[in-house]
Structure formats: C-alpha cells, structure tokens
C-alpha positions as MATLAB code, in Angstrom:
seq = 'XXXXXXXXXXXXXXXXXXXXXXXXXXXXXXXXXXXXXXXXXXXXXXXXXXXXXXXXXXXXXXXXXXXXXXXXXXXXXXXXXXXXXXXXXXXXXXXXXXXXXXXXXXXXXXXXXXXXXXXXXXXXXXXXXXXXXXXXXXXXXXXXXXXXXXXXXXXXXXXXXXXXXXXXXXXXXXXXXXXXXXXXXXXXXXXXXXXXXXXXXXXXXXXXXXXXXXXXXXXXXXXXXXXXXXXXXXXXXXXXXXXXXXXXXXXXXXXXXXXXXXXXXXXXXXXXXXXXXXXXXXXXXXXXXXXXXXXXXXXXXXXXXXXXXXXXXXXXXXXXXXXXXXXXXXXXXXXXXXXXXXXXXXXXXXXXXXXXXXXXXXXXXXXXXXXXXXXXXXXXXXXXXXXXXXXXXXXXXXXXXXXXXXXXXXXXXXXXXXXXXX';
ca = [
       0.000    0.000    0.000;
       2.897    2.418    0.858;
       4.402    2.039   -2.700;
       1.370    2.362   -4.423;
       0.669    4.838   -2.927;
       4.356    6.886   -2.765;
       4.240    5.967   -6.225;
       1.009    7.692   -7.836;
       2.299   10.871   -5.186;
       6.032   10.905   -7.816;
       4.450   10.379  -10.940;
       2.559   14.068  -10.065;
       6.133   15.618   -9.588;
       5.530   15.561   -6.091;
       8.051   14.801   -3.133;
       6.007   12.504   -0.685;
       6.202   10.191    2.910;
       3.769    7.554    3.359;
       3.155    5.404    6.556;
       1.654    2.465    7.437;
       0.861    2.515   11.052;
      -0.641   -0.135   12.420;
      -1.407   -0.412   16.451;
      -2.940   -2.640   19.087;
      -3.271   -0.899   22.612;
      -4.811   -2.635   26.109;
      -5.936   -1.028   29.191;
      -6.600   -2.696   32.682;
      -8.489   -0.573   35.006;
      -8.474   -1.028   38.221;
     -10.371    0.648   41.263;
     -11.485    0.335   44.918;
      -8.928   -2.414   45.244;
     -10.330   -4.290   42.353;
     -10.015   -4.827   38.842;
     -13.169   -3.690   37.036;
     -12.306   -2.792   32.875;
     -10.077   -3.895   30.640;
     -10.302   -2.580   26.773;
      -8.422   -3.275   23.839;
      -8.199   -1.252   20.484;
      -7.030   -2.384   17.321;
      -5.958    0.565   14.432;
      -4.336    0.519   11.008;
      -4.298    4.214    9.542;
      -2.279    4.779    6.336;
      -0.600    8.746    6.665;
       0.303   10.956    3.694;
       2.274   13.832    3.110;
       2.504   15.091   -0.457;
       4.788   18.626   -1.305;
       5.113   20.719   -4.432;
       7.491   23.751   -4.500;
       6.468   25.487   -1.181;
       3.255   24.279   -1.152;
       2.460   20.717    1.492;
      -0.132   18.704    2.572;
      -1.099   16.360    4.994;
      -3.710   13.670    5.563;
      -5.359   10.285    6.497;
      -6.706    7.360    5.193;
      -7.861    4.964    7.475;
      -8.586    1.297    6.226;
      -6.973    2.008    3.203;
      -7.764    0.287   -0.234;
      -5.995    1.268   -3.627;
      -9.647    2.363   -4.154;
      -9.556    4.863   -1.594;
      -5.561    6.016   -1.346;
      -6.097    7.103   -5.015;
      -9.076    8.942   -4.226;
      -7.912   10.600   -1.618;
      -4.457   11.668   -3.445;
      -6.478   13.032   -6.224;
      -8.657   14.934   -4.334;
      -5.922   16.505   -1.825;
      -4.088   17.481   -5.182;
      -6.874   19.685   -5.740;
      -7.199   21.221   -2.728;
      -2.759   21.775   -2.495;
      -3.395   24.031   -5.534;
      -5.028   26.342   -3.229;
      -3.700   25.813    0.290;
      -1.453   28.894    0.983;
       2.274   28.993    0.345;
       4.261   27.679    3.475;
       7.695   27.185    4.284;
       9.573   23.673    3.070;
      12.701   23.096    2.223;
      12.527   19.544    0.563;
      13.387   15.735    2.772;
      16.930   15.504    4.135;
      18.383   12.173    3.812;
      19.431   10.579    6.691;
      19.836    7.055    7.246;
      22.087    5.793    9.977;
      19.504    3.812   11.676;
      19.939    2.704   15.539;
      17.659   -0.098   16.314;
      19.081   -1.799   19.512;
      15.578   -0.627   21.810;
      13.517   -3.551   23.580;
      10.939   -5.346   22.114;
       8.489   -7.412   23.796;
       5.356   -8.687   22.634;
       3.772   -9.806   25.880;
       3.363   -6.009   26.966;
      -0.107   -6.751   25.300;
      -1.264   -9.967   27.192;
      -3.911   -9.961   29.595;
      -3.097  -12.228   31.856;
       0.083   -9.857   32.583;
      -1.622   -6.718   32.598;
      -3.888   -7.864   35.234;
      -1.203   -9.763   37.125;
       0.404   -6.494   37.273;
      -2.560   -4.880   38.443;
      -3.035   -7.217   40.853;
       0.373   -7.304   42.631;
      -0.373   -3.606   43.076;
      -3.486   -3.821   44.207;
      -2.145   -6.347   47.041;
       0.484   -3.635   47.955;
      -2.421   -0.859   48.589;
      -3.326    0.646   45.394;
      -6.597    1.423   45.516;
      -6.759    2.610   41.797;
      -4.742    3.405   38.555;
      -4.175    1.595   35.265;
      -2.368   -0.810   32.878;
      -1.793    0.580   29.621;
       0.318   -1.148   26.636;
       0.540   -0.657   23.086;
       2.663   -2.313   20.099;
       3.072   -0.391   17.284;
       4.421   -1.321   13.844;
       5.231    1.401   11.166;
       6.104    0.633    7.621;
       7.636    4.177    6.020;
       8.495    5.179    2.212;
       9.525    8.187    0.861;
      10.321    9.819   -1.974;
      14.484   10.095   -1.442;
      14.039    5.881   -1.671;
      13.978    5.371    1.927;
      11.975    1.857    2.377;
      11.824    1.082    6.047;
      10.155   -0.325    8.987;
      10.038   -0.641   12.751;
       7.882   -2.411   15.927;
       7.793   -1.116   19.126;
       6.215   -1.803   22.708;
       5.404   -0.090   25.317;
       3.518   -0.344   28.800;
       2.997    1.354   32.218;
       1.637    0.741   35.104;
       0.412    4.247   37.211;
      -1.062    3.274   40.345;
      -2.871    5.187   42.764;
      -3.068    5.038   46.997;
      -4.523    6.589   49.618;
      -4.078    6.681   53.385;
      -7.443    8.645   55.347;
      -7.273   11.923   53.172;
      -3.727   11.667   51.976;
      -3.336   10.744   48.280;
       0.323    9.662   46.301;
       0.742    8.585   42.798;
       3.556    6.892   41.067;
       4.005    5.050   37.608;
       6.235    2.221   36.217;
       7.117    2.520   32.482;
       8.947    0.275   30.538;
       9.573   -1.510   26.920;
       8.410   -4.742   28.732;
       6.592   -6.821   31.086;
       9.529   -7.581   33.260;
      10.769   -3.692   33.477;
       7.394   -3.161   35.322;
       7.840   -2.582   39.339;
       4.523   -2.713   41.296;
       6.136   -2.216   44.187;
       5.726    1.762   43.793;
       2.276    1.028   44.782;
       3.764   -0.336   48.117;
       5.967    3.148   48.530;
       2.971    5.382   47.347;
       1.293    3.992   50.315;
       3.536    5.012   52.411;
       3.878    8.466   52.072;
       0.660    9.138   51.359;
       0.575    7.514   55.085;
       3.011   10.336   56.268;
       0.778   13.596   54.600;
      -2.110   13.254   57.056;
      -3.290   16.549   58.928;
      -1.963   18.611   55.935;
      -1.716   22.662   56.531;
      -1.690   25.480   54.232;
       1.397   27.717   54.397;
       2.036   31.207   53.720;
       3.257   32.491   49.799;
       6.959   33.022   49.320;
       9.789   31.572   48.140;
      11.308   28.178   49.404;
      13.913   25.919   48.586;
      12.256   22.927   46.683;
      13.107   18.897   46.340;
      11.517   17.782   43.720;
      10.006   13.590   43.121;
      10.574   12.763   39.463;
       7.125   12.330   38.709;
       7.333   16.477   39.850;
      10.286   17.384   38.009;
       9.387   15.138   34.657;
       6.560   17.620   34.194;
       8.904   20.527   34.094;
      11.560   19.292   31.771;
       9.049   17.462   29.322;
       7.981   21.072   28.763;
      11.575   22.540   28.393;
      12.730   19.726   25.754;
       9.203   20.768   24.171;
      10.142   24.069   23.746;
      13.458   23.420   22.369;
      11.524   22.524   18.823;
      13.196   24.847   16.524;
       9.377   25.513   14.911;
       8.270   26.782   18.609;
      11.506   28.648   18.640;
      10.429   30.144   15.020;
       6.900   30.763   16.161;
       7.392   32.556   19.224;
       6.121   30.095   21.422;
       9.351   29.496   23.503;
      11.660   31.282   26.007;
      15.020   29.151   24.612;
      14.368   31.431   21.418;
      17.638   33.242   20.363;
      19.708   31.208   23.101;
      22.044   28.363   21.743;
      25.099   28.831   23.205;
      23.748   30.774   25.881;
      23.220   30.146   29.144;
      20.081   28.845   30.407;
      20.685   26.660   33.590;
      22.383   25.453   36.001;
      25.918   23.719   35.469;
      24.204   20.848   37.338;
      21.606   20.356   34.605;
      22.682   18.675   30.997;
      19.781   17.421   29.114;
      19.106   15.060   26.203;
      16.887   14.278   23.737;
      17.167   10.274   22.705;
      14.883    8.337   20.089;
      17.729    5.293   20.650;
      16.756    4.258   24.214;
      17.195    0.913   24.937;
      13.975    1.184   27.214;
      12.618    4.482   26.432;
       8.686    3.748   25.667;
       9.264    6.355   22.873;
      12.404    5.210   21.157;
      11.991    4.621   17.560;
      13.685    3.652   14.552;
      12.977    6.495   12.210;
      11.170    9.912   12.604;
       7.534   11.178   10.447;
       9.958   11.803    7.621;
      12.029    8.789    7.455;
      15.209    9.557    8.626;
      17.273    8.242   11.580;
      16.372    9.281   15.022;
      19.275   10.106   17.647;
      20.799   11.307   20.662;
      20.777   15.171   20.934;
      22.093   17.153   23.360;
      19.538   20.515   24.325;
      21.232   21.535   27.568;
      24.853   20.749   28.502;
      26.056   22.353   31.975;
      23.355   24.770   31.525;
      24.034   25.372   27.963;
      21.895   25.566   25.139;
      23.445   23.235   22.664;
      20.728   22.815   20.146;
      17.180   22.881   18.376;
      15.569   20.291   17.706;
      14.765   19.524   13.490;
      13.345   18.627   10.976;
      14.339   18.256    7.979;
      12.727   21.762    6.800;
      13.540   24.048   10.333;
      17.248   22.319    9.780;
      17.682   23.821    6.217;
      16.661   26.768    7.643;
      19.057   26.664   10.460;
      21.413   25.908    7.786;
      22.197   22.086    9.790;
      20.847   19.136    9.435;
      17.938   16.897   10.886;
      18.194   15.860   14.342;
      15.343   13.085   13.301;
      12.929   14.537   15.176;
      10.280   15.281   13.046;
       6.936   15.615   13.438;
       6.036   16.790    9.544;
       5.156   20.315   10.894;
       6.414   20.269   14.225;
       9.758   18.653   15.715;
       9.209   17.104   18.967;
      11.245   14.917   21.372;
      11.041   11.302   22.109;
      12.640   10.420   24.921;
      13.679   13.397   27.495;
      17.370   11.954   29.166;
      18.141   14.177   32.443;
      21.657   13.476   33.478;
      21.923   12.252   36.696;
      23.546   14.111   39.425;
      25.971   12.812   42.146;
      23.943   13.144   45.204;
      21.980   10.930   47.470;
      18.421   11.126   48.114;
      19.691   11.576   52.434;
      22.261   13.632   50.998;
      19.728   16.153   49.325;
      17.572   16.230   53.028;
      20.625   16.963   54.901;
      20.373   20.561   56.544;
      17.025   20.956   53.995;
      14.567   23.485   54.598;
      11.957   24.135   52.467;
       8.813   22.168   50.221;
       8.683   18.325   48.913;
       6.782   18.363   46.070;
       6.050   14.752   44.471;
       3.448   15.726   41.640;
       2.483   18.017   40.118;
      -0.337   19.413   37.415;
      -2.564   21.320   34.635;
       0.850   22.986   34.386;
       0.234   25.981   31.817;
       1.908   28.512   30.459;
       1.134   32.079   30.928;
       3.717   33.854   28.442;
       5.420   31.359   26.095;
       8.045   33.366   24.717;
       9.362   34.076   28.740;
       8.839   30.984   30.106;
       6.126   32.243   32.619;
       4.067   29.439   33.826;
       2.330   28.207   37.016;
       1.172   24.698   38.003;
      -0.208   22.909   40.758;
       1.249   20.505   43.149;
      -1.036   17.752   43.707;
      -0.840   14.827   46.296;
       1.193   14.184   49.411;
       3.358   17.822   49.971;
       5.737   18.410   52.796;
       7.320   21.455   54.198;
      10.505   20.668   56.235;
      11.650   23.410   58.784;
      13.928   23.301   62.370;
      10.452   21.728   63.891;
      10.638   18.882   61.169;
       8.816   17.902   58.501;
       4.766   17.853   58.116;
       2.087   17.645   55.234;
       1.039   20.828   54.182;
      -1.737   21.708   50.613;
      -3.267   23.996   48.450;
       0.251   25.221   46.991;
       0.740   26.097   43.277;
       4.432   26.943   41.683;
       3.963   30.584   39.685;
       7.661   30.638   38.392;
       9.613   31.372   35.276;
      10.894   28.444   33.653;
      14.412   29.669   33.003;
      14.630   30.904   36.395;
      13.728   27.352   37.637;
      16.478   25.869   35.574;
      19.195   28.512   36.685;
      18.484   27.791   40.268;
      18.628   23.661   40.362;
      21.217   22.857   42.784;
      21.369   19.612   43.299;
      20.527   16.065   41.233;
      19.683   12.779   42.623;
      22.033    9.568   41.643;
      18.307    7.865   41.182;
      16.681    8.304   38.691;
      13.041    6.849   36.887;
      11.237    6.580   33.919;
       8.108    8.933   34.003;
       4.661    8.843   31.469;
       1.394    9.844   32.373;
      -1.082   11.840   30.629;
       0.047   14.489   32.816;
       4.071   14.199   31.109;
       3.120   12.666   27.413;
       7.037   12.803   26.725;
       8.723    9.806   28.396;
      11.357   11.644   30.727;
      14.145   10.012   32.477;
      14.256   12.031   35.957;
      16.025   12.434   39.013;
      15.211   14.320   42.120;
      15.868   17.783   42.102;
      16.539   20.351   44.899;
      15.599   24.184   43.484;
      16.599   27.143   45.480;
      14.381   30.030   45.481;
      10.891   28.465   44.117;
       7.950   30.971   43.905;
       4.829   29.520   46.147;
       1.390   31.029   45.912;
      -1.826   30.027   47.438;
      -5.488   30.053   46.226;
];
C-alpha cells in the first residue's frame, strides 16, 4: 500500500512520505482495590504527506484500499493548488539507523496486565491503570527510503490513599519484566506520612523535587526546544544556543535510541534516523531540535525529530547528578513536592508558567517535617532551571497523561521556588 501509494504521489512531480501505522493498545483498570475494565483497540491508519514547491499537505486514510488512497491523493491534489504557500525546504536524507531498543510482545497480554494490576493492588493501590501498546510502522519516501520498525510499550500508574492523603507513582517500561509494582507499596507510604496537611504562607522556598514532579517541568523545556516553537514565538530558549540557560548541574538530552525508552523509535515522520541530541549541557543551550525543513533553515541538518510540521522529542534523558536522596535532606529546609499538574503557560516566549502541586506535599523546617496543601508553583521556567542545585544519583522513567514525553528524571533540589496560594 505504501508504494502504491508513494508511487502515484512521484508520478505528479511531487516529493512525498507515506506510513503504514498499524497499532494494538490494552488497558486494565483497576479501582477500589479491584479490577473492574479492561479494553483493547485495534488501528491501522495509512498517513500521507505530499509537497510541491512550497506548497504541502497532509492527511489520512484509514482502512486504506488502492480504491480509496487514489481517491484521496487526487482529491488533496486539488485542494494543495489552493492551500497557501508555506515554508519547506525539501526531505533531508538521513539514514544511519539505531535499532538496539527492547521489544516485547507480551506487553499486550492480559493475563500480565492484570497480574500487574493485581500485585499492586495487594500492595495498597486502591486505583490506577495498565496501559500497553505495540506499534508497527512501515515508512516510504520519496528520497528511496523503504523502512520499517515495531515497538512496545507499557505502564503501570497506580494510585493510593491513606485517610485523606493521596500519592501517585508510575512504572514505564519496553516490557513486562521492566514493570515494578512495588511503587504502589511506597505510594502507600507516604501518602501515610501527609495526614493533617496545613496550608502555608506564599513566598519563596527551597524545593526537592520527586521525578514524577520534576518530569513535568523538563518534558515542557525539551518541548520548547523545537526549533518551529523557537520560530513561532512560542518558547523562552528562542535566540539562546550557546547561551546560558541553567544550572551547570543540569545537561539534558533528547534520545529516540533508548534501549527502554517507551518512545524510542527507529525512524522519525519523515524517514530519517532518530538520535541522541544534546539541548542543555552544563546549563548550555546546545541545540534545536529539526526537521528536515527548520534544519535547512538553520542551515544544519535533521536531528530526526520530526513531526512533519512540528519537531518534537522522544525520549527526554536528564543526566543524573551525584547526590543521594539523604544527601539532598541533609540541613534541607523548604517544600517536597512529588506531583504536580494542569501545568500551563502564561507567556510562552518568557517561560512564565504556574502549576499545581497535587498529592502528598511536605514542608521541612527546624520543627521537622509535616504535610502541608493547596500550593501552586507561579515561576519562570528559566529561572527554575538557573536555580537547580542539586541532582539525585536515582533516577526513573516517568509517562502519564500528565508528562506525554517519556522523561528520564532524578530528584531535584531548586533554590528560590515561587509559592502562591489560592
């Protein structure tokens, strides 16, 4: 179906990507201590680009038939005649695939989704999901690339609750094995230590960041660092690279290759090879992330990162830092925060933002350390990365709808956080 269809796409003098994508995702939901849904969904859509001269369009066909690809290629011909003139530069070529990421087909077996959601539920979660996918892609385009790829995925975000305490953690992984239900078990527990939570006055405080906290944060900073929000004027590392934009302590990545990163893949929307690209090294902006259009523009080339329109990351890598979790507490005053948020952005092109921490919260003084609530962070983003002070040695895997990236987190200590109150 791809060549047919890549095929009728060249003989119209047009450069062109078809997919195949085909997909078969499972969810186990679980509440009040039992296991109540599970669903499955089954999907094959076929994607098309098509591009003449500075002129590019995308669409679907779903359950396609020669029938209906031709159809809909003759009809979106049309309608590129009249679409306005955009920017495109043509498809790099860029082929130096790295395929050495997990695969494991049982991520989509039921008996191990709900034996996972089981063993969680007998360590105290009271609610949360299983969710799995594989995904196979078939990709052609017109620079001859004729490739393909499989991939699996599946987490495990569990829920518990201790009187009116509340902690959530997740498990991600490429496989069945790489899932730990045990978080359920340490959820528990803190949610066990937030009980008799106070409100606190606004101000800033030193902050330790969970990963589930600080994933949120830096899945919206390797966002950002898409050269078409850059070009757009939707992001505050505009006019940056090789500026300074953090902390020494903070280097991050951008990696498609993961061995276990749920969003590793073989090839980008356009073919080419994904990578590992740096965005922050030792607080330094190193680089955009392309395309193969916003790198001719940049005068560079791809990062394989594309997203058609928009580059986007995969998988977000935070270095690890050299410090202990005790280490970190030592002589700490200030706020644990282990989730947060409807984190949203107030002025895109600053960084401005606010979001709200949600679950067990602790502020730790001389007196010690007790639960406290209703705190929301109304920060800058830069500011935030300029004032990190400290990573964790650990460091997890976090996805939830909350952080749709897959970032790689540690705990982080941040001096000076802005604290308001509702």
């Amino acid at each position: 179906m791809i060549e047919y269809a890549l095929n009728l796409i060249m003989k119209n003098g047009m450069d062109g990507i078809v997919s195949n994508e085909k997909s078969i995702e499972k969810q186990v939901k679980f509440y009040n201590g039992k296991v109540e849904i599970i669903k499955e969904w089954d999907e094959t859509i076929l994607k098309i680009f098509m591009a003449r001269k500075n002129k590019k369009i995308f669409f679907n066909v779903d359950n396609p038939t020669k029938a209906k690809i031709r159809e809909a290629i003759e009809r979106n011909m049309k309608i590129l005649n009249i679409v306005s003139p955009s920017e495109y530069h043509g498809i790099q070529d860029k082929r130096n695939y790295v395929n050495r990421k997990k695969f494991d087909s049982r991520v989509i077996d039921s008996n191990a989704m709900v034996e996972i959601a089981e063993d969680a539920i007998s360590q105290n979660a009271k609610a949360g999901i299983v969710f799995s996918s594989i995904y196979e892609k078939e990709i052609a385009n017109s620079n001859g690339v004729m490739e393909k790829d499989r991939n699996s995925m599946i987490y495990l975000s569990a829920r518990a609750f201790y009187r009116n305490s509340s902690m959530h953690d997740v498990s991600c992984s490429r496989s069945v094995e790489g899932i730990d239900s045990s978080i359920a078990e340490n959820a528990y527990e803190t949610a066990k230590k937030a009980g008799k939570a106070r409100r606190i006055k606004e101000g800033k405080y030193d902050v330790i960041f969970y990963p589930m906290a600080f994933a949120n944060l830096m899945a919206s900073v390797a966002s950002f660092a898409s050269a078409f929000y850059v070009d757009a004027g939707y992001s505050f590392l505009a006019d940056k690279l090789n500026k300074k934009v953090g902390s020494d302590a903070l280097t991050i990545y951008d990696d498609g290759t993961l061995y276990d990163g749920i969003a590793s893949q073989k090839f980008d929307d356009e073919g080419n090879a994904t990578q590992a690209t740096c965005i922050i090294e030792n607080g330094i902006l190193k680089s955009y992330l392309h395309n193969s259009t916003t790198a001719s523009k940049y005068n560079t080339i791809t990062t394989g990162n594309a997203g058609i329109v928009a580059p986007h990351p995969w998988n977000v890598f935070v270095e690890k830092g050299s410090f202990g979790i005790e280490q970190m507490m030592e002589g700490f005053e200030g706020i644990i925060i282990t989730n947060v948020w409807y984190t949203r952005f107030q002025n895109y092109r600053n960084g401005d933002f606010s979001t709200v921490a949600r679950d067990a919260i602790f502020r730790v003084d001389k007196k010690g350390m007790h639960a406290v609530k209703g705190i929301r962070i109304s920060d800058n983003m830069q500011r935030i990365l300029e004032n990190i002070e400290m990573l964790s040695k650990q460091q997890k895997q976090i996805f939830w709808w909350e952080v749709e990236t897959p970032v790689f987190s540690p705990y982080a200590m941040v001096k000076d956080v802005s604290i308001t109150t509702p």
